[in-house]
C-alpha positions, 0 to 999 in steps of 0.5 A: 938674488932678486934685486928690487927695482926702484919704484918710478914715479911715485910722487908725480900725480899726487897733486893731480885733481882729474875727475874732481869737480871743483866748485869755487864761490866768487870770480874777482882776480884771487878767484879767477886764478885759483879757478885757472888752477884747479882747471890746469891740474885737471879739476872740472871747474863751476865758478859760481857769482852773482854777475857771471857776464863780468867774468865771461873770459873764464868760461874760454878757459877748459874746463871752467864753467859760469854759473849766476848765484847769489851765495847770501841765499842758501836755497839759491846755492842748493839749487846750484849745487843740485845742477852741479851734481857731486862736488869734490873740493868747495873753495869759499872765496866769495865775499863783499865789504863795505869799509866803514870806519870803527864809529861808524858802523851801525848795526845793519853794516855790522850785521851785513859785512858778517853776512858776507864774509862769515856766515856765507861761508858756513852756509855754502860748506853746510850746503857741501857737507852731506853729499861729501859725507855720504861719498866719505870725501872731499876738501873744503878750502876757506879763504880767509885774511892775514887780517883774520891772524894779526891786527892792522899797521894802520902806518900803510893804510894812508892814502886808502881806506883799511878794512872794516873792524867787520873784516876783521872779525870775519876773517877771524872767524872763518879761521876758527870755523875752519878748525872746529869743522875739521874736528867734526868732520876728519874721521869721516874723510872730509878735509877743512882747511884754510888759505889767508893771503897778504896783500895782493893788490890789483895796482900797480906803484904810482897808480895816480889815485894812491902814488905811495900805498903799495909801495908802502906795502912792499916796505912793510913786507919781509920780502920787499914786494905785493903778491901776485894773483898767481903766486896764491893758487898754489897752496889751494892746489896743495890742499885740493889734492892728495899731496895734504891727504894728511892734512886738515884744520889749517891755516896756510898764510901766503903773504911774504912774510907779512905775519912773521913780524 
């Protein structure tokens, strides 16, 4: 009798992006790590920003490369993603906000903020969408917020201002976007889905300007603590990678258990 060896290693490289080209909108420090991740799993990496000699210390890093655009123009974009070539996995990280409070949000800052928190991150997948159709694959990862799934504790925003009501709205938004393009799009092999993260400050506790915030944040917070930058790459690895070859119109939250209250 024949006996069948075990298959070895069946699991090992399913989270492996060699030969994908990555192309991730905005460099700040959730973007920078997402791009150091996708880079480190073997993916060829375009970070595309408007200000590329701020982020210069990424283009050290193997396989990254900087490329100046302003995402808010489409035909920019394209021009970008001509340069690029094929894309693999599109991450929309990018946006911009200006904080204003409820009553005084005009109708320029309202539209702006959804211009820069929404609207581009239609435009960029729509940019993406027929090279990815016509190649019959390809992941498309949104970054939206935990504020685009539940309300504000205005008990932690005492010494900063909150986010805009546009924030809001606009993260809302690109979670419901990301549902209805992976609708449209699953049958043909493109992957829609979406990272929201908690908190994930850049200061640390006793900072001189906001003493008592994150640690406000961290009392809040199931876990008792803020995220860090690079506890968030990890579930875009996940979604990039054929580890979700099933998986698609979701909406991971990586906030300690923020939203479970």
């Amino acid at each position: 009798m024949v006996k069948h060896q075990p298959q070895q290693n069946l699991y090992n490289s399913i989270f492996d992006l060699t030969d994908k080209v990555s192309v991730v909108t905005g460099a700040g420090h959730l973007g920078s790590e997402i791009s150091k991740a996708l880079s480190d799993f073997g993916s060829e990496v375009f970070v595309v920003t408007r200000n590329p000699d701020k982020y210069k210390s990424l283009s050290k890093y193997k396989n990254i490369k900087l490329k100046r655009c302003d995402i808010t123009d489409k035909e920019s974009f394209l021009i970008t993603l001509g340069e690029i070539g094929h894309v693999d996995i599109l991450v929309n990280n990018a946006f911009s906000e200006e904080r204003k409070d409820v009553l005084d949000v005009t109708k320029d800052t309202w539209d702006s903020g959804i211009e820069s928190m929404l609207s581009q991150v239609f435009f960029c997948t729509q940019s993406v969408l027929p090279n990815m159709l016509d190649r019959g694959r390809g992941s498309i990862i949104n970054i939206s917020s935990i504020y685009g799934v539940v309300g504000h504790d205005q008990s932690v925003f005492q010494e900063v201002k909150s986010s805009s009501v546009m924030y809001s709205a606009a993260k809302g938004g690109v979670v419901q976007l990301t549902r209805r393009l992976a609708t449209e799009y699953a049958s043909r092999g493109v992957r829609v889905n979406c990272v929201s993260p908690g908190h994930f400050p850049k200061k640390s506790p006793g900072s001189p300007d906001r003493p008592g915030y994150i640690v406000s944040l961290s009392e809040r917070t199931p876990m008792k603590r803020v995220g860090q930058p690079r506890e968030l790459p990890g579930a875009v690895i996940y979604l990039a990678s054929d580890a979700s070859s099933y998986t698609t119109g979701q909406n991971i939250l990586v906030d300690g258990g923020w939203s479970v209250w």
